[in-house]
C-alpha positions as CSV (number, residue, x, y, z in Angstrom):
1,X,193.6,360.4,97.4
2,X,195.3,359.1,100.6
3,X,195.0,355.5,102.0
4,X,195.2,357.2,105.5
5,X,192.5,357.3,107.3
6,X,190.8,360.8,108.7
7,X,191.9,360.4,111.9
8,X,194.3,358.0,114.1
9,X,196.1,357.6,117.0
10,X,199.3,359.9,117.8
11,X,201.4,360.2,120.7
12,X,201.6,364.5,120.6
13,X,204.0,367.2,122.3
14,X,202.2,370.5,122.6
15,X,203.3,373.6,123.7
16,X,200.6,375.3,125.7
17,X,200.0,379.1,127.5
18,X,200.4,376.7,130.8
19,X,204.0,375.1,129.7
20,X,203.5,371.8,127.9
21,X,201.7,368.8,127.5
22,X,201.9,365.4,125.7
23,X,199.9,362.4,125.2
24,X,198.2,359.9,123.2
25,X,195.3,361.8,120.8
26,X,193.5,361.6,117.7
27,X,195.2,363.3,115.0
28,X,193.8,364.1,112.4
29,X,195.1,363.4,108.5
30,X,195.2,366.7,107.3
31,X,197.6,367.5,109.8
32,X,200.4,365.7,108.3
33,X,202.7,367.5,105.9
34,X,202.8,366.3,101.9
35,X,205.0,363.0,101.2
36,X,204.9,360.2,98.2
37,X,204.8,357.3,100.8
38,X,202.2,356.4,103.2
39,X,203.0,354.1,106.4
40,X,200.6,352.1,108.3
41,X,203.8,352.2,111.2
42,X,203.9,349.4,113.3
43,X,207.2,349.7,115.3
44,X,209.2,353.1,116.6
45,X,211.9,353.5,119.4
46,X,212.6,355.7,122.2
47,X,216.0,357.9,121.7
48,X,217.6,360.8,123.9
49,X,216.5,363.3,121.4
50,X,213.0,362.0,121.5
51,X,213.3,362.6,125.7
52,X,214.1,365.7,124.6
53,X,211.2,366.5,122.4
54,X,208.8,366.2,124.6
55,X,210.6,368.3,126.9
56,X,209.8,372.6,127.6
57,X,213.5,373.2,127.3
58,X,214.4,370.3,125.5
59,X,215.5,372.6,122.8
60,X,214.4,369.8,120.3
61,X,210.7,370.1,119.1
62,X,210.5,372.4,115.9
63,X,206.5,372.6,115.6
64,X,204.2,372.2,117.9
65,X,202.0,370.4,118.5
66,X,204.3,367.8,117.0
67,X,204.3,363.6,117.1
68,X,208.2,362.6,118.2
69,X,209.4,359.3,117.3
70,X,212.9,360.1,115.1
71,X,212.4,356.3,113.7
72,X,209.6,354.5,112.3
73,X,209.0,351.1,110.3
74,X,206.1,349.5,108.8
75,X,204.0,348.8,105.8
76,X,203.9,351.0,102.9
77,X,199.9,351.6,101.9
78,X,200.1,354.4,98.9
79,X,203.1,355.0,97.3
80,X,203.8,357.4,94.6
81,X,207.7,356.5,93.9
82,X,207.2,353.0,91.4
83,X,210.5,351.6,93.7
84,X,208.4,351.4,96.7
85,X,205.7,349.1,96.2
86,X,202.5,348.9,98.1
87,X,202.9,346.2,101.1
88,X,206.4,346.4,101.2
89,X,208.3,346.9,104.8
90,X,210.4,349.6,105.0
91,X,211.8,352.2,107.3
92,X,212.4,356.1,108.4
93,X,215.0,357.6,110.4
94,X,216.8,360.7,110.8
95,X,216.4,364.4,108.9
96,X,213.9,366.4,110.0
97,X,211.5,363.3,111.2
98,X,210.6,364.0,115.0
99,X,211.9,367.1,114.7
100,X,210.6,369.5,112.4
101,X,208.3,367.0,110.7
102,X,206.1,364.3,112.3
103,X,207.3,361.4,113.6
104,X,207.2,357.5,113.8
105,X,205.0,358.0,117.2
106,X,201.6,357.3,115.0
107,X,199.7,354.6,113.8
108,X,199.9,356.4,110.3
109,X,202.5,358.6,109.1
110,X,203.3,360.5,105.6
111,X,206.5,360.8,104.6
112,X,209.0,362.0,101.4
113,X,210.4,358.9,99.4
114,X,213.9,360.0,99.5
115,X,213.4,359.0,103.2
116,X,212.8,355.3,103.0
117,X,214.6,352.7,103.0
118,X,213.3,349.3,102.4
119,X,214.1,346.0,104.9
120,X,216.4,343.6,103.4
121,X,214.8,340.0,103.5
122,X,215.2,338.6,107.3
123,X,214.9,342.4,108.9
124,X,211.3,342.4,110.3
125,X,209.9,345.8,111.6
126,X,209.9,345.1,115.0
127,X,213.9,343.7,114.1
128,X,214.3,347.2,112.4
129,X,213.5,349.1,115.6
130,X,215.1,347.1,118.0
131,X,218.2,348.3,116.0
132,X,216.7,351.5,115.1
133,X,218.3,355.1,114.5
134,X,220.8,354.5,117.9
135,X,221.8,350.7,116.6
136,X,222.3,352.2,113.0
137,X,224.5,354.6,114.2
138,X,226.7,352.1,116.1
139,X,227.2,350.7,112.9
140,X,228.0,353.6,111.2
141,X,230.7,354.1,114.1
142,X,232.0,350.7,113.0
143,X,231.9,351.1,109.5
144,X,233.4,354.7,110.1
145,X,236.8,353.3,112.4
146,X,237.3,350.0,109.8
147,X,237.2,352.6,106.6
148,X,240.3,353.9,108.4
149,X,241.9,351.3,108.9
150,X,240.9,349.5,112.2
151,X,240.5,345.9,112.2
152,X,240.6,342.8,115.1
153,X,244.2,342.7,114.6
154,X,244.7,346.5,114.9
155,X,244.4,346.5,119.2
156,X,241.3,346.7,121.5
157,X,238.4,349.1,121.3
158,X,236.6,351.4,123.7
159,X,232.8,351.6,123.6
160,X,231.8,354.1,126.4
161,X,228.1,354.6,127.5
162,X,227.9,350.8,126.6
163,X,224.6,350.3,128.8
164,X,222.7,352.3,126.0
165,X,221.4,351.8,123.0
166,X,224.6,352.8,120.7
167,X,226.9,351.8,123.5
168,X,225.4,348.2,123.7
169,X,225.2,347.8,119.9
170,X,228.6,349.1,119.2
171,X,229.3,346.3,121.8
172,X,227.6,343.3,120.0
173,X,228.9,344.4,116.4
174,X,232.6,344.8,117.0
175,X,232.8,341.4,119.4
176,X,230.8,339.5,116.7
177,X,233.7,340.9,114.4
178,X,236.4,339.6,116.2
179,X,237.5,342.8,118.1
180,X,238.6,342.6,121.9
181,X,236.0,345.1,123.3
182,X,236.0,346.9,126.3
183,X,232.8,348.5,127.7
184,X,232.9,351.4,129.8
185,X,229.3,352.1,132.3
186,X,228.4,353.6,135.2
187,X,226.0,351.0,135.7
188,X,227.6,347.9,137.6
189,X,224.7,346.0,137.7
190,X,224.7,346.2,133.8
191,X,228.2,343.7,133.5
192,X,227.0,340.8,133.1
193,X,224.7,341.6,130.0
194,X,227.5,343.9,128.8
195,X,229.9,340.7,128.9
196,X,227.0,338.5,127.4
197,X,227.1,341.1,124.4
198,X,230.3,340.4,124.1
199,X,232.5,342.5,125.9
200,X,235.8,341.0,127.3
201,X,236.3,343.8,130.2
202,X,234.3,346.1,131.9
203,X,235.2,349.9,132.7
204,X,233.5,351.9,134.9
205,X,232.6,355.8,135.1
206,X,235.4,357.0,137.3
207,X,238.1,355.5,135.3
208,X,236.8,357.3,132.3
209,X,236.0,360.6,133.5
210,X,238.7,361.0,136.0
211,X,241.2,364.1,135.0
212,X,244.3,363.3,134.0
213,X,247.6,364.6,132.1
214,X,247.1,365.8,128.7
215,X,248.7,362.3,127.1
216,X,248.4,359.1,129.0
217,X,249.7,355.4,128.2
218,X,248.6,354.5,124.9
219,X,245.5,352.1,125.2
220,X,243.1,352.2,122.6
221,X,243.0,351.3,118.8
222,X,239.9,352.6,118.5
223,X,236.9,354.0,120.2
224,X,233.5,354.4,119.8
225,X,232.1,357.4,122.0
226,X,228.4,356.8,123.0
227,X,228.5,359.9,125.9
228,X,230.2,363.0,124.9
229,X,232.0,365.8,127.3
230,X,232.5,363.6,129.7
231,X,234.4,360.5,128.9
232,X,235.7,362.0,125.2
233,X,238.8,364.0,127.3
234,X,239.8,360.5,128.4
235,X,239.7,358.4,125.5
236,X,241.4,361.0,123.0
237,X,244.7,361.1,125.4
238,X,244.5,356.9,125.8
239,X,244.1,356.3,122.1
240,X,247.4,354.8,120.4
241,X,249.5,356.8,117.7
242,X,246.9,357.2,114.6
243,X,244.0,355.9,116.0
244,X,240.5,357.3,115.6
245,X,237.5,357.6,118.2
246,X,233.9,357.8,116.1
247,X,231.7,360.4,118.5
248,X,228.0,360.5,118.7
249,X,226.9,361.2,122.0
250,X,225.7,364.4,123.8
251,X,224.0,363.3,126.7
252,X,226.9,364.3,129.2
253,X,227.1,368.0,127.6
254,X,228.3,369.5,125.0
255,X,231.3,371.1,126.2
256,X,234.8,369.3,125.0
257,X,237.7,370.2,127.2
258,X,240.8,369.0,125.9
259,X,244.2,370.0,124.6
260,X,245.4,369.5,120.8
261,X,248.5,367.4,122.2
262,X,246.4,364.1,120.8
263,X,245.6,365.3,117.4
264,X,249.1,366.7,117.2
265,X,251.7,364.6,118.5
266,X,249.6,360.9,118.0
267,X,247.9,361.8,115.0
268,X,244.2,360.8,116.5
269,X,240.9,361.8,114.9
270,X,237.9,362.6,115.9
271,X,235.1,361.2,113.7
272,X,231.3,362.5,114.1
273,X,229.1,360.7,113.5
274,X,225.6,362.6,111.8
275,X,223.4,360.0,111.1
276,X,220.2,362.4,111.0
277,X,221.6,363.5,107.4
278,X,223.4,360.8,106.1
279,X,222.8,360.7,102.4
280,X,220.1,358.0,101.3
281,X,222.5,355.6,99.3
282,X,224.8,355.0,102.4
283,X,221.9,354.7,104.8
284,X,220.3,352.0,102.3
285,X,223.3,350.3,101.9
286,X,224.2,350.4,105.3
287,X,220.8,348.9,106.9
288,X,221.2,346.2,104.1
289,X,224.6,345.9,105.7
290,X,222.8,345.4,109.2
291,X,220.5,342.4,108.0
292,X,223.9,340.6,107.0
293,X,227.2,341.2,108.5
294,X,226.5,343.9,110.9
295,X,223.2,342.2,112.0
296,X,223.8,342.7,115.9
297,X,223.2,339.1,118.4
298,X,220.8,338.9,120.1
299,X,218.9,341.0,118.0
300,X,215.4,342.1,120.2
301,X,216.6,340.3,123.6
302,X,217.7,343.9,125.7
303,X,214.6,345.1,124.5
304,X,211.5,346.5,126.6
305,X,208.5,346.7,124.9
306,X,206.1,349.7,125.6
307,X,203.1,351.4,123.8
308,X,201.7,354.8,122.6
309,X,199.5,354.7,125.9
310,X,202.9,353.5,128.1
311,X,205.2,356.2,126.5
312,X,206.0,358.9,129.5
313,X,208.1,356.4,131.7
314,X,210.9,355.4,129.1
315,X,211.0,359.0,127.7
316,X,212.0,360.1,131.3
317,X,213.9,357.1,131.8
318,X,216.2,358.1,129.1
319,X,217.0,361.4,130.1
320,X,217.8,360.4,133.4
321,X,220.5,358.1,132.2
322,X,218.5,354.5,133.1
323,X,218.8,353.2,129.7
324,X,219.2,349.3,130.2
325,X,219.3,348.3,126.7
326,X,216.8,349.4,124.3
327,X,212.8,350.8,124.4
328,X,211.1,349.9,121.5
329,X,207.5,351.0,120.8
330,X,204.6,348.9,119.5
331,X,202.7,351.2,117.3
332,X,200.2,348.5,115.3
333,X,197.4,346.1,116.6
């Protein structure tokens, strides 16, 4: 028996003979693939992959018609795993959810156990998404440059794409950490709530995508890289001898060019940062780690609120680079 009822409301991609469409639709239970836990979902996010999902060529969407949404959190309402109880909070992100599997745009969603992770105490849902998958993997950036080594003392950091939602989170968790913290946009406007976050200096685009010599000046103890083709070429030839850059983002291309001069004669490295298939135990351990000493300030305030019915305008937004902050989506009543 499922606690789900026979139909609900989904936000759907759907390839059609004409191109595509999407949309808010019933959808009905039967639909959704097996799973040992039952959501009643109340919050989701918008990401760049989710822009891309509900895209023709975004290259993203594995089924069709498919509900996007690579985060979800809510209540658990049937549960078949005895270490996630009925009524507990808890959340999804990453593998193939919004992808190849349904996603956290529903009011009801199915999913394997192996999956969830339950919300420390003081981590709401709504708190949950307005971190979601692109604050978690901020964090994992962090955790990813300290495990190497970095620390306050070590120099300042680069955060580039800083306006978005990993860039602006990376931000928040390395100034609350006592790390001098530059922030690197193409968004002037966006300085003053990239300085509120934290930041002690603001960079802007040219400076980081302009071409230069192979090796310039050592800057940079670390780096978190929120953009990709880009701005990557100018922070691996500023980092300082042994320092690493932790690199997640795509939304600039996918093409790197660079020389080996950085990894060769200063001993950099280049960290990637998966956070789709990060094994279960870190990811638990690591949200429980972002309800306490990773918990980003101002948690929720750089966040716009919109709905299954309001979707279309931040999933374009996104794409076209106008990410102020973070979406999050209201799913429940």
């Amino acid at each position: 028996m499922t606690a789900i009822p026979p139909t609900f409301r989904a936000y759907t991609a759907r390839k059609t003979d004409d191109g595509f469409e999407r949309g808010t639709v019933d959808f009905h239970e039967a639909e959704l693939p097996p799973g040992e836990v039952e959501i009643r979902v109340g919050w989701s996010s918008v990401n760049f992959k989710d822009g891309l999902a509900t895209r023709v060529d975004g290259k993203v969407a594995r089924i069709s018609p498919l509900i996007p949404g690579i985060d979800l959190a809510g209540e658990v309402i049937a549960s078949a795993d005895p270490s996630i109880g009925v009524g507990s909070t808890v959340l999804a992100h990453g593998y193939e959810l919004g992808v190849s599997r349904h996603g956290g745009y529903s009011t009801f969603q199915r999913v394997p156990s192996e999956w969830v992770v339950p919300l420390a105490p003081g981590l709401s849902a709504r708190d949950a998404m307005a971190i979601g998958t692109a604050g978690f993997t901020a964090a994992m950036s962090v955790v990813a440059l300290e495990e190497r080594g970095l620390g306050p003392a070590s120099g300042p950091v680069l955060v580039t794409g800083a306006s978005g939602g990993v860039g602006g989170t990376a931000v928040a968790i390395l100034a609350d950490r006592g790390y001098e913290v530059w922030a690197a946009t193409g968004k002037p406007e966006e300085a003053g709530r990239l300085l509120a976050l934290g930041a002690a200096g603001i960079m802007g685009r040219d400076e980081v995508t302009a071409e230069g010599r192979p090796l310039e000046s050592e800057r940079w103890a670390g780096a978190v890289d929120a953009v990709g083709a880009a701005t990557l070429p100018y922070v691996l030839r500023t980092l300082r001898v042994g320092a690493a850059v932790a690199a997640s983002g795509n939304a600039s291309g996918v093409k790197l060019d660079t020389t080996v001069f950085p990894f060769i004669l200063r001993g950099v490295a280049l960290l990637g940062m998966d956070s789709v298939n990060l094994a279960i135990g870190r990811r638990r351990a690591l949200w429980d780690r972002l309800a306490t000493d990773l918990r980003p300030r101002d948690l929720g305030v750089h966040c716009t609120e919109v709905t299954l019915e309001t979707l279309d305008p931040a999933l374009d937004a996104i794409l076209a680079g106008a990410a102020r902050g973070r979406w999050i989506v209201r799913i429940g009543e």
